[in-house]
N, C-alpha and C positions, 0 to 999 in steps of 0.2 A: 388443581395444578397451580403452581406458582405463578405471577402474573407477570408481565414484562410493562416496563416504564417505557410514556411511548416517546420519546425523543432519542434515548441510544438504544432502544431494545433489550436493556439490563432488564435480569431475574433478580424480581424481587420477593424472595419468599414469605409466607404468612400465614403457614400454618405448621404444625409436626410431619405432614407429608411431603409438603414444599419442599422443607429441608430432605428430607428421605430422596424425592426427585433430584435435587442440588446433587446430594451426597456424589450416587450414581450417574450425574451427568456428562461425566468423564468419559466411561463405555459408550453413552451415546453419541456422544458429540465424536467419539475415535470409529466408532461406526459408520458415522456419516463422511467422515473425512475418507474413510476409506474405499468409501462409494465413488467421492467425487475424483479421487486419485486412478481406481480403475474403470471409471467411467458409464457406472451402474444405470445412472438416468437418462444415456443415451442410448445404452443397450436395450433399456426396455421404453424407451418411448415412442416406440413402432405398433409394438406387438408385443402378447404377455407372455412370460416364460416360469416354467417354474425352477424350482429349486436346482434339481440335477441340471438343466440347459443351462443358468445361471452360472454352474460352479465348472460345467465344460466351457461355455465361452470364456469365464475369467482365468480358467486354472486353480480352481479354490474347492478342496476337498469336499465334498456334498454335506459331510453331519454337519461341518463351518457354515455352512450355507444357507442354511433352512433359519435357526434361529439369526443370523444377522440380515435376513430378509424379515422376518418377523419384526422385529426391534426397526426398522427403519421403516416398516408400516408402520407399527403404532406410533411412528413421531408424523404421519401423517404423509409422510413423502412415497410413497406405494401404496395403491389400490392392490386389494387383494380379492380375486376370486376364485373359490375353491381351495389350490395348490399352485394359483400359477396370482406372479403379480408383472405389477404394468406401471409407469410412471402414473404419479399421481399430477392433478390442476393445479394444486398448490406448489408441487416440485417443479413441474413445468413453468410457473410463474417465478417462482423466487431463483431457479437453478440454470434450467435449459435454457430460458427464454432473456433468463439476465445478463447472463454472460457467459463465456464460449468454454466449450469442456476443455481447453488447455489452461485457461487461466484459473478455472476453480481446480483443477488437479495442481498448479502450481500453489498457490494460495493455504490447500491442505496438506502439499509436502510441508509447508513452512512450517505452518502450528506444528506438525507431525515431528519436526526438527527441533523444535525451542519446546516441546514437550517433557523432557529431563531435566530442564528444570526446574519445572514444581513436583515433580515424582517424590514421594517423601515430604513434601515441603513442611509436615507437620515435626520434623524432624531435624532439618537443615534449616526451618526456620531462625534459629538459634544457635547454629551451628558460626564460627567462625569463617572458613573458607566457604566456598564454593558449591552449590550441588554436583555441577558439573566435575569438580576435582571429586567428592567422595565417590562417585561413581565408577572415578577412571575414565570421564570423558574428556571429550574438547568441545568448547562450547560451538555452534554453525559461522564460519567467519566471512559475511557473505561479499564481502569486499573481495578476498580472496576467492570466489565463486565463480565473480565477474571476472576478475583480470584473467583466470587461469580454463576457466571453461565456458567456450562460448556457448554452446548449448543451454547452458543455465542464463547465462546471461542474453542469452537473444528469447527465451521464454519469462524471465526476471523483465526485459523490455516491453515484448508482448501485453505481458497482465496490465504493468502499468499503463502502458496507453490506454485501454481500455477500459480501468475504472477510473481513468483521469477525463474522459471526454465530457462527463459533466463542467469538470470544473473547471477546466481550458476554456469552454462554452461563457461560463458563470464571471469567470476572470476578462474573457475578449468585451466581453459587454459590458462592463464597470468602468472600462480603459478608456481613453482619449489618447488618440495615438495618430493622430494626422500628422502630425509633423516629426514622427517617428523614422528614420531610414534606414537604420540598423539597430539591430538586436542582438544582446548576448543572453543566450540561454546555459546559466552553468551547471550543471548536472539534468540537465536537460532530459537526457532518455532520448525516446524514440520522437522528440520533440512537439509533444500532442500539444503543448500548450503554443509555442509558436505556431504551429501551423492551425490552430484560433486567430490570432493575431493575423498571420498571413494571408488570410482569406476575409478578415475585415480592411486589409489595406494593400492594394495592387502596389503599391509602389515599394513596400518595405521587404526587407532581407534580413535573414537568420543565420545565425552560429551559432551552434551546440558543442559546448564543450565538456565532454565525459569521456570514460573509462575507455579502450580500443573496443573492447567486443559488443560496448553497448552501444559504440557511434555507429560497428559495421550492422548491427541489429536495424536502429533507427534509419540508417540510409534506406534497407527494403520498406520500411515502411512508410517514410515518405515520399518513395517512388510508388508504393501504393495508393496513393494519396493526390500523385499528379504535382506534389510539390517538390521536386527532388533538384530545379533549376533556380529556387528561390533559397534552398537552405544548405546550408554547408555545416559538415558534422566534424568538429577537430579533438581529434583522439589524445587527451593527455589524463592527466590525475590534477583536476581544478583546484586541489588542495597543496599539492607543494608545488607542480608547475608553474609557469608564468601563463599569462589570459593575455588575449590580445586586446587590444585601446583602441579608443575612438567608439564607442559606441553609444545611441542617442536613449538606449535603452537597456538596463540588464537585468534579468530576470534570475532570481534566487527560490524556485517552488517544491515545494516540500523534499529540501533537502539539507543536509548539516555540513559543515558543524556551524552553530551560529558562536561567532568571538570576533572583539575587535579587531583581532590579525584578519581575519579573513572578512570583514568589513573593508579591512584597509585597501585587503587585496581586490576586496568587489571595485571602490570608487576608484582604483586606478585604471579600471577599465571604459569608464565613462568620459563622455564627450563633453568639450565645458555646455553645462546646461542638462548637462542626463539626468534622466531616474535610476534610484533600483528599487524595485520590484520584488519585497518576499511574501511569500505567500506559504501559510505554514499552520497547526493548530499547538495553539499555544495555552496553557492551564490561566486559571482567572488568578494566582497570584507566584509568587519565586516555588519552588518545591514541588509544587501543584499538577498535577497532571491534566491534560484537556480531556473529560470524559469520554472521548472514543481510543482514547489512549492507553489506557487504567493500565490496560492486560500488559503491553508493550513495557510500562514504565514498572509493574513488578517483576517480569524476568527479566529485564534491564538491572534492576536492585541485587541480581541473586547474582549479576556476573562482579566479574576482579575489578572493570574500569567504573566510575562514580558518571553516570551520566548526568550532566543536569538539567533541569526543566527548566524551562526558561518561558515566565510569561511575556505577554507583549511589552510591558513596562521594562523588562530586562533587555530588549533585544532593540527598543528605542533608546534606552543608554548606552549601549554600547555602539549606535550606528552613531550616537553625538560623541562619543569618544574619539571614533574613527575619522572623526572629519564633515559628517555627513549635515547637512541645515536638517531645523525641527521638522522629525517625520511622522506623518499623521498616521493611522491607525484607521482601520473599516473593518464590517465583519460582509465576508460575499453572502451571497443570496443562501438562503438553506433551503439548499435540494431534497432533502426530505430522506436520504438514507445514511450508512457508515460512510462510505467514503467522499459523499460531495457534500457533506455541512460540515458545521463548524469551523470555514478557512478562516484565517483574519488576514487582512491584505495591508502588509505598510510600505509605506511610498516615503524612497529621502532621496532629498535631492544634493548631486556632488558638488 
């Protein structure tokens, strides 16, 4: 079997079967996705079912059935006895136990959505426009997602907090923030990273400034949180709106677009003497992708707009374009899986 590289979990193959496994990796990994969408691992991590009870509880034809239980045994995630299977230790550890069945059915609608883009790609590789125009698609436009349906965007809010609570953690404890009294968090979300911050200093207060449906998201969850009297969620579009001033701290975490206009607009927020705060993964040079990236940054290539990567060296010249004094550069703690290694944290002062 192909071996994976252990820092991103890349396949990296090495022999003529490897590639054979590669080839077909597609069915499995659309297999798996499809699990974690209809909620296969928490179906059976009770009690084992077989094939027919499976394809009644999901609504999924019985001959469909049988072999996509099979295929998702041998990737090792179902225990199979006899005709009936059952979550497996290993699924239970990487799946159930990692994170909650709405955020991985979210996560595999997404791959499932930006999947038409490489369809063909041996094909459209070369092609001038678009995979998504030869198709007759529209590529997923998730901005429109949020403004226009909350349901996505109060699930879009969800996930995030959740695979962000490492690195909220990771960021609060690198900080010095005693003399901190306010905070602007701008695309904030459900504000997990503030409410780090908030619970290492009684005295400090939050604003989150994002999307309507994602501030009305983030309010339940910072009422779940017992923080809902320390933060305030202000509903606009951080990017053409105006931000509100005076703030001793503003936080910029894993969110775009990085450019000096929006630089500009970050230190107009800041209090004389502020920080800002981005925290983002950034490729080791201009063009570059940051290895947990790869995937994002070639269906990024396949659409109409030219995204660009931006290392850390680019996004320190443009906060000194903007105004900003010389801002230093750190990498936070590597947590040891995708979504909490790799941040780099730069701090410029206004």
């Amino acid at each position: 079997m192909a071996y994976w590289t252990e820092q991103w979990g890349t396949m990296q193959p090495g022999t003529p079967d490897d590639l054979f496994d590669l080839i077909d990796s597609y069915v499995a990994a659309a297999a798996v996705g499809a699990a974690l969408e209809h909620g296969l691992f928490w179906l059976l991590a009770d009690r084992p079912f077989d094939a027919a009870e499976v394809a009644a509880a999901l609504g999924i034809p019985e001959h469909r059935c049988g072999p996509w239980l099979q295929l998702i045994g041998e990737l090792g995630l179902l225990d199979a006895a006899g005709d009936r299977y059952r979550t497996s230790e290993r699924a239970r550890r990487a799946i159930v136990d990692a994170y909650s069945r709405s955020t991985w059915a979210f996560l595999a609608r997404e791959a499932r959505e930006r999947f038409p883009a490489v369809r063909d790609l041996a094909v459209q590789l070369t092609e001038p426009g678009t995979p998504w125009e030869a198709q007759g698609l529209d590529p997923p436009d998730y901005l429109s997602h949020l403004r226009e349906r909350p349901d996505r965007a109060s699930a879009f809010t969800a996930m995030l907090y959740e695979i962000h609570l490492p690195l909220a953690d990771a960021l609060a404890d690198s900080m010095a923030i005693e003399s901190v009294g306010r905070l602007l968090d701008v695309g904030g979300g459900s504000g997990v990273m503030s409410f780090a911050l908030l619970r290492r200093s009684p005295s400090l207060e939050a604003v989150v400034a994002d999307l309507p449906n994602v501030c009305a998201a983030g309010t339940q969850i910072a009422a779940d949180n017992g923080l809902q009297d320390r933060i305030e969620y202000m509903a606009c579009d951080f990017v053409a709106d105006r931000l509100p001033t005076g703030f001793d701290l503003t936080l910029y975490c894993d969110v775009g677009p990085y450019s000096e206009a929006m630089f500009v607009k970050l230190r107009s927020t800041l209090a004389p003497g502020g920080r800002l705060v981005i925290v983002g993964k950034f490729g080791a040079r201009p063009g570059l992708a940051h290895p947990t990236r790869v995937h994002w940054a070639l269906v990024g290539s396949l659409s109409d707009g030219v995204q660009p990567r931006r290392c850390t060296a680019d996004v320190c010249d443009m906060l000194r374009a903007a105004g900003f004094e010389e801002p230093s550069a750190s990498e936070l703690p590597d947590l040891g899986s995708r979504w909490s290694s790799g941040w780099t944290r730069i701090i410029a002062h206004g």
